[in-house]
Residue frames relative to the residue before (quaternion, step in Angstrom):
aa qw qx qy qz dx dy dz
X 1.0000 0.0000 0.0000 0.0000 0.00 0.00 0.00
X 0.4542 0.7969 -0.2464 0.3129 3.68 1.39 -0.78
X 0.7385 0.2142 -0.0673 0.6358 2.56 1.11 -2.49
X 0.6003 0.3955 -0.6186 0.3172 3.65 -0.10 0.41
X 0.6514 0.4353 -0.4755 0.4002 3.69 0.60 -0.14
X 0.5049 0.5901 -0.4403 0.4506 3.72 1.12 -0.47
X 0.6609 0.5612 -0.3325 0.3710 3.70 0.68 -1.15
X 0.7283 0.4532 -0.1487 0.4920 3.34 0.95 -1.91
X 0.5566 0.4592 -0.4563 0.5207 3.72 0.73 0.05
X 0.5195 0.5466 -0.3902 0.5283 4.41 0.78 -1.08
X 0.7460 0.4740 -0.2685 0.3829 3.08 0.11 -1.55
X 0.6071 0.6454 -0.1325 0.4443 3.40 0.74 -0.94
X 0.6881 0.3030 -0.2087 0.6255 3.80 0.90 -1.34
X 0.7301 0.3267 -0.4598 0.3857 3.76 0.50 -0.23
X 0.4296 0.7090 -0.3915 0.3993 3.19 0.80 -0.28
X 0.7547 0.4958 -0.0176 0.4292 3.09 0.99 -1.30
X 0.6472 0.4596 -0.2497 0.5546 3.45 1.12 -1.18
X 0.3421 0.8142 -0.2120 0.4184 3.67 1.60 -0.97
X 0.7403 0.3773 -0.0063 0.5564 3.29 0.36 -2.22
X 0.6329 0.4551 -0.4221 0.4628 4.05 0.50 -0.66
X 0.7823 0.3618 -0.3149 0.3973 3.29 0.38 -1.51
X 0.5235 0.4947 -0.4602 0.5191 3.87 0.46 -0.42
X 0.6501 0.4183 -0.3747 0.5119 4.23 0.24 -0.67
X 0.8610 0.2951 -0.2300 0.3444 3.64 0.06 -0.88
X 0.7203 0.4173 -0.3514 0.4284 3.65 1.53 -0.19
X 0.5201 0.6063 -0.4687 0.3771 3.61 1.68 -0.20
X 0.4213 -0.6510 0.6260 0.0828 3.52 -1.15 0.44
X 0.6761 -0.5056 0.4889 0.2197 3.46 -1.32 2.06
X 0.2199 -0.6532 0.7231 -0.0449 3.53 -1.24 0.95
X 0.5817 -0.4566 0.5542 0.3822 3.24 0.00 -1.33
X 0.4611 -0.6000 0.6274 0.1839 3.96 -1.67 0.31
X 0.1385 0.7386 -0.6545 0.0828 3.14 -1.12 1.09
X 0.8203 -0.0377 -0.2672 0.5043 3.34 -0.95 1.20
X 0.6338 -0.6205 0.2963 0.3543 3.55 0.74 1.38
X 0.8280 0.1494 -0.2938 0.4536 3.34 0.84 0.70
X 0.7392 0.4159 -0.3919 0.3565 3.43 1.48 0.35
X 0.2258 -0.8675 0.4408 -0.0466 3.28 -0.93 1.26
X 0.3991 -0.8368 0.3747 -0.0111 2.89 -0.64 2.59
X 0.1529 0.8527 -0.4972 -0.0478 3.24 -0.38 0.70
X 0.2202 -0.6670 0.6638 0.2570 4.55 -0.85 0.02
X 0.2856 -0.6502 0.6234 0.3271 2.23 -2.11 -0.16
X 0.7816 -0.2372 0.2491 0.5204 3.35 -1.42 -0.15
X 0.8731 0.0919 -0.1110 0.4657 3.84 -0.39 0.51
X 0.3052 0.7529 -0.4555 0.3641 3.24 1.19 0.78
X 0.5026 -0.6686 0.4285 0.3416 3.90 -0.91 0.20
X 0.7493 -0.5048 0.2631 0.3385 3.04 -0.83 -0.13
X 0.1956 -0.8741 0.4085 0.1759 3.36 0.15 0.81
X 0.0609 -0.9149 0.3927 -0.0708 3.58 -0.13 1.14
X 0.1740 0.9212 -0.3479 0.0114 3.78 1.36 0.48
X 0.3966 -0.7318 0.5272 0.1712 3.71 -0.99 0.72
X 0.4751 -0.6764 0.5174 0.2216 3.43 0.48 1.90
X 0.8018 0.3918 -0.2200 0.3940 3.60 -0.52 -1.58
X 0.8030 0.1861 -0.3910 0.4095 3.69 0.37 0.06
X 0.6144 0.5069 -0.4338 0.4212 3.30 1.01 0.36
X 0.4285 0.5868 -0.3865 0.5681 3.79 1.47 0.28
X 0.5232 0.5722 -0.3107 0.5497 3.75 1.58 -1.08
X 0.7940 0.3301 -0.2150 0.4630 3.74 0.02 -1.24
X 0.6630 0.4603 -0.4211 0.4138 3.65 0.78 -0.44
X 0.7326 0.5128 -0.3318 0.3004 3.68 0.75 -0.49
X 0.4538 0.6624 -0.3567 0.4775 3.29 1.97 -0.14
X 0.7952 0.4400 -0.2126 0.3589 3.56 1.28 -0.29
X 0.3301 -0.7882 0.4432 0.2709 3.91 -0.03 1.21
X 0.7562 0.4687 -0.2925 0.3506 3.67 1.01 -0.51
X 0.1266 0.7685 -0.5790 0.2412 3.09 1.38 0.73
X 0.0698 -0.8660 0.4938 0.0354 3.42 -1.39 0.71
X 0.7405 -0.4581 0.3001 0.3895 3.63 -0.71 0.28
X 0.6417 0.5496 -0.2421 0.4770 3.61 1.19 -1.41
X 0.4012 -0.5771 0.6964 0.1446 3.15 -1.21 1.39
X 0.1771 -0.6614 0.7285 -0.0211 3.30 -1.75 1.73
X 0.2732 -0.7081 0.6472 0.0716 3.33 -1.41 0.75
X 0.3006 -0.7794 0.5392 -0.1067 3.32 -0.90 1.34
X 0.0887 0.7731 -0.6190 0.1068 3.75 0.26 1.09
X 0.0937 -0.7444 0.6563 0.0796 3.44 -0.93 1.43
X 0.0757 -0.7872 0.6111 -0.0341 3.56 -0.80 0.65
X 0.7880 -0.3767 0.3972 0.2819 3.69 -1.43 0.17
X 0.3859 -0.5954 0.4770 0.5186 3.65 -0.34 0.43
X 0.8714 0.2108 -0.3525 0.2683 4.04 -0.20 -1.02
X 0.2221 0.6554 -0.4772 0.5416 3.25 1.26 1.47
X 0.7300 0.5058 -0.0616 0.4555 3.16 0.86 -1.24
X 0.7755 0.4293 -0.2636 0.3805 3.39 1.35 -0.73
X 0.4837 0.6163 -0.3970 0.4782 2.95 2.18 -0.89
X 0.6943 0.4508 -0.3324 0.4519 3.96 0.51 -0.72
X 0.7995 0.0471 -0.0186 0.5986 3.76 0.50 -0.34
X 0.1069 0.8022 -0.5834 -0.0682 3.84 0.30 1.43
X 0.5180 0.6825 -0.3982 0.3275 3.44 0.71 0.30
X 0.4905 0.6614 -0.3637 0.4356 3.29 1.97 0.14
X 0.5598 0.4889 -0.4199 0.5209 3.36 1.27 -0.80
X 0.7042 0.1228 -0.5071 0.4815 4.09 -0.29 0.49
X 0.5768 0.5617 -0.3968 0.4409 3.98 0.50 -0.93
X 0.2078 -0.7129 0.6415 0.1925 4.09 0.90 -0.53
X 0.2401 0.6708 -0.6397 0.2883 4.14 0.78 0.36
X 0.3368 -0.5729 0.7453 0.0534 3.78 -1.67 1.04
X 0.8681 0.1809 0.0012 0.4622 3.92 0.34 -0.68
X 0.1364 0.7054 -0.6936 -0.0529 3.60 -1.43 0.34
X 0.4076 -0.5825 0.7024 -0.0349 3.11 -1.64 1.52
X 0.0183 -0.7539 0.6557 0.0364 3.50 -0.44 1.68
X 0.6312 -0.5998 0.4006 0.2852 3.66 -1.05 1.23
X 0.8851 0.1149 0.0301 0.4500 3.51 -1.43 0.60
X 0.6232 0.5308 -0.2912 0.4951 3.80 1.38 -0.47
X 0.4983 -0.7473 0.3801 0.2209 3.65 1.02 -0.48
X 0.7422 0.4915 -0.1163 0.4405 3.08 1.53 -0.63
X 0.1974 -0.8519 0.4833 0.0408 3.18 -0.85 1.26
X 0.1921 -0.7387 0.6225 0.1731 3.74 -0.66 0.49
X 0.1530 0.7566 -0.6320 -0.0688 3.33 -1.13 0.80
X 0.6153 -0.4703 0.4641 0.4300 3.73 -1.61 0.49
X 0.2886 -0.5806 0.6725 0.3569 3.96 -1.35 0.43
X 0.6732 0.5398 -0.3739 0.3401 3.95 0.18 -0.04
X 0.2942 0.7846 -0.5009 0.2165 3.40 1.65 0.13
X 0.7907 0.4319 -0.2210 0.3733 3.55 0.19 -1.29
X 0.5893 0.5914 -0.1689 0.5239 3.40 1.84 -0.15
X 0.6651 0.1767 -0.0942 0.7194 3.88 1.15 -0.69
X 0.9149 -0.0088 -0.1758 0.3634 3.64 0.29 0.64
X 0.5851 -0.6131 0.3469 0.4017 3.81 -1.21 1.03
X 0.6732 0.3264 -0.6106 0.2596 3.65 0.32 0.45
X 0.4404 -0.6828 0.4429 0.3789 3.66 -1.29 -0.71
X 0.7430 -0.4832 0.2128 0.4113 3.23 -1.28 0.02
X 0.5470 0.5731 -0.3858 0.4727 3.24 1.18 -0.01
X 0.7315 0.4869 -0.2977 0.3732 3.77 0.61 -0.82
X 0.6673 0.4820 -0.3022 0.4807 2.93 1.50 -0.68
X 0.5133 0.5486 -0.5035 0.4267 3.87 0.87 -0.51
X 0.6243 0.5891 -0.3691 0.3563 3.56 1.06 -1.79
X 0.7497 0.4407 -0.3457 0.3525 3.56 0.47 -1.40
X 0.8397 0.3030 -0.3456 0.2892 3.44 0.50 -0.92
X 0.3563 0.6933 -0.4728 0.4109 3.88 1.46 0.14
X 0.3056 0.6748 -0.3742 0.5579 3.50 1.77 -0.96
X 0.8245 0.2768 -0.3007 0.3913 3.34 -1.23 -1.40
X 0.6393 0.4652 -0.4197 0.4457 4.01 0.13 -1.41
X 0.6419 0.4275 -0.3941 0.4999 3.83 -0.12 -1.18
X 0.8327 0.2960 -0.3735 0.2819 3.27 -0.33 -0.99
X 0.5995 0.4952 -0.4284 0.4602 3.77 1.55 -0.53
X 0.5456 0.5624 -0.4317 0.4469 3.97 1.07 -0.69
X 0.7077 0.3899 -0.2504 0.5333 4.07 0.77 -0.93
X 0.9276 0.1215 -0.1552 0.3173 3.64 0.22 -0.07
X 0.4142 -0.8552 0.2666 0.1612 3.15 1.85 0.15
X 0.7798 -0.2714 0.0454 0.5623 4.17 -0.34 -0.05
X 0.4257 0.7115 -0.4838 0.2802 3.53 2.05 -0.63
X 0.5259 0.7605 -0.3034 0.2303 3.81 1.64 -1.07
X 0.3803 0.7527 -0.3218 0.4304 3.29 2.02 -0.82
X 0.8467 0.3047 -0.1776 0.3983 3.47 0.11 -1.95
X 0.6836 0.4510 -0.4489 0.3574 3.84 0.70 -0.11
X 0.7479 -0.4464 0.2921 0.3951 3.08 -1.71 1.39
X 0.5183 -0.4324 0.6070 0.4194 3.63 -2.07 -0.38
X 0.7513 0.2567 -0.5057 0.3375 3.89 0.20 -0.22
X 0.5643 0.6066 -0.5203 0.2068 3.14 1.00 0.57
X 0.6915 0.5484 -0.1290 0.4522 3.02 0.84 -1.42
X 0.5842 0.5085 -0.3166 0.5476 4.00 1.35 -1.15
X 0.7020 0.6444 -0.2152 0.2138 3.25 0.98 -1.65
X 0.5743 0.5859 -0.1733 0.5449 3.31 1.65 -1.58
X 0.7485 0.2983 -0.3500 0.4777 3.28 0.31 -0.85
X 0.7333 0.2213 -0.4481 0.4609 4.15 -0.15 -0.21
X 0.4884 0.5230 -0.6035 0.3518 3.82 0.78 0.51
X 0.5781 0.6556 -0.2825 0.3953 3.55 1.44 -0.71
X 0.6593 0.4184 -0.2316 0.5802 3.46 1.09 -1.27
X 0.2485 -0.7350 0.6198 0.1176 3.31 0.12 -0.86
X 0.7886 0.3291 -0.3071 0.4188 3.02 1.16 0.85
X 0.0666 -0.9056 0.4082 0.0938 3.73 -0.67 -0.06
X 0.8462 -0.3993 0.2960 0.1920 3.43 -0.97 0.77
X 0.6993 0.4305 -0.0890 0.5637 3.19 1.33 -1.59
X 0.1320 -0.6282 0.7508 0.1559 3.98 -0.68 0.56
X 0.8615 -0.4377 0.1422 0.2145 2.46 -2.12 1.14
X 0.8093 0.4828 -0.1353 0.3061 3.04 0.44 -1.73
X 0.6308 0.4533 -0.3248 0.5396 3.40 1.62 0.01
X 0.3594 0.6976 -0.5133 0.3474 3.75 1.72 0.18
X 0.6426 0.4475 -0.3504 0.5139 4.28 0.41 -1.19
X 0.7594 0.3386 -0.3736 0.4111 3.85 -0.03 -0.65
X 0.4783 0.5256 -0.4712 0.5225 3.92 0.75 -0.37
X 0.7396 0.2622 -0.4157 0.4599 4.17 0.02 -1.20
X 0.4647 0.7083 -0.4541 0.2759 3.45 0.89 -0.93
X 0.7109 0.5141 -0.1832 0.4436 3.59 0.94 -2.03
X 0.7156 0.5480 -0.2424 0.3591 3.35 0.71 -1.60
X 0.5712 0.7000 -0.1936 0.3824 3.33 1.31 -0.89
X 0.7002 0.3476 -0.0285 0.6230 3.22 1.70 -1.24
X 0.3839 -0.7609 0.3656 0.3740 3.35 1.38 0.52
X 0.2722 0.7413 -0.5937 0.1543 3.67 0.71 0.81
X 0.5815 -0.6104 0.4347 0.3167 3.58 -1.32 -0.02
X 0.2195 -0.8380 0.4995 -0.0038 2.90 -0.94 0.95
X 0.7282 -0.5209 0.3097 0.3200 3.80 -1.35 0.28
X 0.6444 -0.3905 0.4687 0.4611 3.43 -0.79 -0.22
X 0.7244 0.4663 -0.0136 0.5076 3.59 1.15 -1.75
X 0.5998 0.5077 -0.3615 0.5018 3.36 1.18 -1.20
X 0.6050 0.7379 -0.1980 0.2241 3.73 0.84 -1.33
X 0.5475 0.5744 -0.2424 0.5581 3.29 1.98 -1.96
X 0.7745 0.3454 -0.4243 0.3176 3.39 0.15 -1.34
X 0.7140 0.4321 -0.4081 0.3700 3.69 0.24 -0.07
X 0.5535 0.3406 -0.4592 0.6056 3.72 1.21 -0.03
X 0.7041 0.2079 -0.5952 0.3267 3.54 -0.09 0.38
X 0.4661 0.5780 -0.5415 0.3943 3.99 0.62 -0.01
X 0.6198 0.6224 -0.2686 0.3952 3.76 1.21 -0.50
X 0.7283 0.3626 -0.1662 0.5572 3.11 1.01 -1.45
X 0.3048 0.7253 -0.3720 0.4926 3.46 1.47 -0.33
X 0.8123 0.3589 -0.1028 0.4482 3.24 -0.36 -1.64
X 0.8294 0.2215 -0.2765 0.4319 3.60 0.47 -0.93
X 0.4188 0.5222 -0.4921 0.5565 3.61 0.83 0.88
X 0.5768 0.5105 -0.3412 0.5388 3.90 0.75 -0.34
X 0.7117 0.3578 -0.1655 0.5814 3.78 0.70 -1.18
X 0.7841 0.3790 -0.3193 0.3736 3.26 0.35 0.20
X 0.4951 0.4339 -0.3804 0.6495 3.42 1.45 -0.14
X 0.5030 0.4613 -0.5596 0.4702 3.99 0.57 -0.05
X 0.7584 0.5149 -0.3047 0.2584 3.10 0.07 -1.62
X 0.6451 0.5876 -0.2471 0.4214 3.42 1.33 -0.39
X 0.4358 0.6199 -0.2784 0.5901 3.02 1.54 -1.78
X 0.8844 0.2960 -0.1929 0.3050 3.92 -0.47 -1.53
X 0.7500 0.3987 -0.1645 0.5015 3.72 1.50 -0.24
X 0.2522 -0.8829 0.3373 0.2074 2.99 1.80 0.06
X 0.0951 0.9139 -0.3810 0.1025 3.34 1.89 1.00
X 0.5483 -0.5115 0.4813 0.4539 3.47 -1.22 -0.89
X 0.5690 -0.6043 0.3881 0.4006 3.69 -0.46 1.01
X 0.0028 -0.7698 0.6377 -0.0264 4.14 -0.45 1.00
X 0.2892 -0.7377 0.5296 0.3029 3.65 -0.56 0.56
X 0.6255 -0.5378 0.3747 0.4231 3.40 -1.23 0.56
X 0.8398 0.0073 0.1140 0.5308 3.65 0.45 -0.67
């Protein structure tokens, strides 16, 4: 029991020493929606971001919050040393809980159809929604939580023509991707965001969020 607390404490300080040295060697970008803060590292690309559609993806989201998030874009093998489990998981981003702080890949808009904006949108998504509801985030379904966030971006991985063979698959209860998965939790969260603005529209209720 010793050495596993000896381990989880190591684990822990690098983890930690990790997190300082990424904060103090990434370099100020700039503010964007007065509370997100862009930062690179050393050898990072250029970071070039289209204010106006990321103001688009942020208003699609009720759980927007007050807390200022930081956004450190770095190199993928920057990226792997901080999350090597991306190099089988193929993940572009990680959203550390309750910590604010988001790591993304500068090659996002380059190795995949969303952009750097959808992706900041989606994963500012996950922090707000862990800052607003806390471990409760555990017990809600995947089309919720997956769903909210690519209802936020508004975007997805999958190009069109591969949209009919995914319901086609899902339909037949075949397996699916990691990616293949979003697009049907956002056709969910989709759908139950439609039925619920009826249900309002037709009962002329008080506005209740889905979750």
């Amino acid at each position: 029991m010793k050495r596993i607390h000896k381990i989880t404490k190591v684990i822990l300080s690098i983890i930690g020493i990790v997190l300082l040295y990424l904060m103090i060697a990434s370099q100020y970008v700039g503010t964007y929606e007065s509370r997100i803060q862009v930062y690179r590292m050393p050898g990072t690309l250029a970071i070039a971001l289209n204010e106006v559609s990321l103001h688009e993806k942020m208003e699609r989201s009720w759980v927007n919050t007050s807390d200022n998030v930081r956004i450190i874009f770095m190199p993928s093998w920057t990226f792997y040393m901080v999350q090597p489990w991306s190099l089988y998981t193929k993940r572009k981003s990680l959203a550390l809980p309750y910590t604010n702080i988001i790591f993304l890949r500068d090659d996002i808009a380059h190795i995949s159809l969303r952009t750097l904006e959808g992706m900041m949108a989606r994963e500012i998504t996950y922090v707000d929604r862990w800052n607003l509801y806390g471990w409760h985030n555990m017990q809600f379904p995947a089309w919720k939580t997956e769903g909210l966030a690519d209802y936020v971006s508004h975007e997805s991985d999958i190009s069109s023509h591969q949209f009919n063979d995914i319901l086609l698959r899902y339909k037949k209860n075949e397996s699916l991707t990691d990616e293949e998965s979003r697009v049907i939790y956002r056709l969910q969260f989709t759908e139950s965001m439609r039925h619920h603005v009826m249900n309002i529209l037709l009962t002329d209720s008080n506005i209740n969020k889905p979750f």
